[in-house]
Residue, then its C-alpha position, 0 to 999 in steps of 0.5 A: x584371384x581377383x574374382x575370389x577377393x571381389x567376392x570376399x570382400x561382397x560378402x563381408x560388406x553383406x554380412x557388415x550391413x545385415x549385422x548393423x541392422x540386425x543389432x542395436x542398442x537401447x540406452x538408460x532413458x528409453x524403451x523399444x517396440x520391435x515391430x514387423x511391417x508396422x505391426x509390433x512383436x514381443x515384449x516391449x524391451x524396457x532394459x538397455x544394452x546391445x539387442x538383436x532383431x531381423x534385418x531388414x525386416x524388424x524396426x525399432x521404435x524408441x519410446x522415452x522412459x523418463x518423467x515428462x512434462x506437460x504444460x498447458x495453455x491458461x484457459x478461462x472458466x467459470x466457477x460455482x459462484x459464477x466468476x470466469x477465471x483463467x487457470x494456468x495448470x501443469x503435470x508430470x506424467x511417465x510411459x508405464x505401458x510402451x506397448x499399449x501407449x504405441x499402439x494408441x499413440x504412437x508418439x509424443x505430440x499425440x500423448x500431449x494432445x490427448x493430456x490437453x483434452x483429458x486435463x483440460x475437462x477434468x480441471x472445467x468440472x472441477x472448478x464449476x464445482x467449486x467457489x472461487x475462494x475454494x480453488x485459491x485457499x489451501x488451508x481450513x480453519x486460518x486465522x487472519x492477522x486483523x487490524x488492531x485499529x478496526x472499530x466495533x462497527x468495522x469487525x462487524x462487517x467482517x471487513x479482513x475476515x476470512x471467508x470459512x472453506x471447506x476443501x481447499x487448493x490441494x483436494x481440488x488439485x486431487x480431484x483432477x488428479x484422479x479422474x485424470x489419471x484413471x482416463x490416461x492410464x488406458x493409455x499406457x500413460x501414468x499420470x504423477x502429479x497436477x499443480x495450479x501454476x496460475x489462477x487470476x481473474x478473466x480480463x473482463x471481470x478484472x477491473x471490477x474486482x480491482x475496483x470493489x478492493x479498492x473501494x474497501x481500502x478507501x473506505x477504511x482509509x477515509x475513516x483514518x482520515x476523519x479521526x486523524x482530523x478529529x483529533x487535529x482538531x482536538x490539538x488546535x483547540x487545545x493549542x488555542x486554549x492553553x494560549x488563551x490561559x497563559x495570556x491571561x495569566x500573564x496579562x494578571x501578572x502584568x497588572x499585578x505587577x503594575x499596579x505594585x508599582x504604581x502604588x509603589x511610585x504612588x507611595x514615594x511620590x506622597x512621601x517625597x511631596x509631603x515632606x513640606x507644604x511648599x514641596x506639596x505646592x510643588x507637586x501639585x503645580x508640576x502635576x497641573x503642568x503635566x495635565x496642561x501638556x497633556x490636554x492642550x495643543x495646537x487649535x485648542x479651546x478650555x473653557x473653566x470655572x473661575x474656581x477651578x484649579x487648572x484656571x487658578x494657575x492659568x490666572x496666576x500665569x496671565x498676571x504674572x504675563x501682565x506684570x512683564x508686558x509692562x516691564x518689556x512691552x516689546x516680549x508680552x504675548x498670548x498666554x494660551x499661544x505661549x503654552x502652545x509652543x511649550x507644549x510644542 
């Protein structure tokens, strides 16, 4: 009895590993290629579920069935206008023929590899075809927000103008798209859609582009800069004008007002002094007496006329001295030093 479930139990650990290599499954996201001693045979199986194949001798090669990436490395060409570039492009691309794709490929770091290649000389012919501004713009016939403050001068040199072209961002991008697709399909691969993700300029002609923007930028600011101090000026110089206007007109006034007042107090002094002939004696002795104030101080020497006015009251002042020197001898003194310490 022994010997007879010894034996069972080999046979059905025999018939347990030829059915699991015998079946397998394929699932939602992949394809197989059965193949027999590396060479495949039949169809590819594209639908999923449990499946059958020879043990031992049949493999199953599993094949991705959904769309896939490829990204590749930003790599620098030139243009038609004779500017070096760096382009950044990506794909998407799908498996349509796993047969075809696995006896060319065989896997998925081949098919990378030759996307490289295929991609990377179809987007250099394209761009050595095209200008610069043709590879960057998308749409023809755009009409650029312009600066309502450039001059005559200004929009005369097409400064923030946009150059006219003739393709566009989007055809380039076609371009590459069907000569690849038409290189890869060979393949078994389906090529679905190319996009530019990066373009800038190389490193080397970078800082003159920045250079050449910023000279354009500075030429216009400069010119903001002359009109805004043309125009400072403008101001200062009617700042200092209307200044001068309102001084002048208010120094008039103030000699209009002046000379009112003076003939004013002109007009009150001659009808206070011509009231009688001794008030006008008074007036004319106290205007005397200002005048000698204002003309003598300490040091000072007049010379006048016997017949002047100034000397008459200067004579009448010297007698009337004379008159109390001998009156008190003790208090006479010098009549010019007397005015002195009067006007002192």
């Amino acid at each position: 009895m022994k010997i007879i479930w010894g034996l069972l139990a080999g046979i059905a650990a025999i018939a347990l590993v030829t059915t699991s290599t015998a079946v397998y499954t394929v699932g939602e996201i992949e394809q197989a290629i059965i193949t027999q001693f590396g060479k495949p045979v039949g169809e590819p199986i594209t639908t999923a579920g449990l499946k059958l194949k020879l043990p031992f001798v049949q493999e199953v090669n599993r094949i991705d069935s959904r769309v896939l990436e490829w990204d590749g490395n930003p790599s620098d060409m030139p243009t038609k206008d004779k500017l070096y570039i760096s382009v950044d492009l990506f794909a998407r691309w799908k498996i349509t023929d796993p047969l075809q794709y696995f006896l060319r490929l065989r896997d998925e770091r081949s098919a990378q590899s030759r996307l490289d290649d295929i991609l990377g000389s179809e987007t250099r012919n394209a761009v050595a075809k095209h200008e610069l501004i043709e590879i960057i713009r998308t749409t023809k016939g755009r009409t650029p927000l312009r600066d309502t403050l450039l001059t005559d001068e200004e929009l005369a040199q097409d400064i923030g103008s946009l150059v006219p072209i003739q393709k566009g961002r989007a055809l380039v991008e076609r371009e590459i798209f069907e000569a690849a697709a038409e290189k890869v399909r060979v393949f078994g691969i389906a090529l679905l859609d190319i996009r530019f993700k990066r373009i800038n300029y190389n490193e080397s002609v970078r800082p003159k582009i920045y250079d050449r923007m910023v000279s354009e930028r500075r030429q216009i600011a400069e010119r903001f800069l002359s009109e805004g101090n043309g125009e400072a000026a403008r101001i200062r110089g009617n700042r200092v004008r209307d200044l001068n206007k309102i001084q002048s007109e208010a120094y008039r006034a103030v000699e209009e007002i002046r000379g009112v007042a003076d003939a004013s107090a002109a007009e009150i002094y001659a009808q206070a002094y011509n009231t009688t002939p001794r008030a006008a004696e008074f007036y004319e002795f106290t205007r005397t007496m200002q005048a000698y104030k204002d003309m003598i101080s300490t040091g000072t020497t007049l010379v006048l006329s016997t017949d002047s006015d100034l000397f008459k009251f200067l004579k009448g002042m010297q007698a009337q001295v004379g008159k109390q020197d001998r009156r008190q001898p003790d208090s006479g003194g010098d009549l010019v030093s007397d005015l002195t310490k009067s006007k002192q």
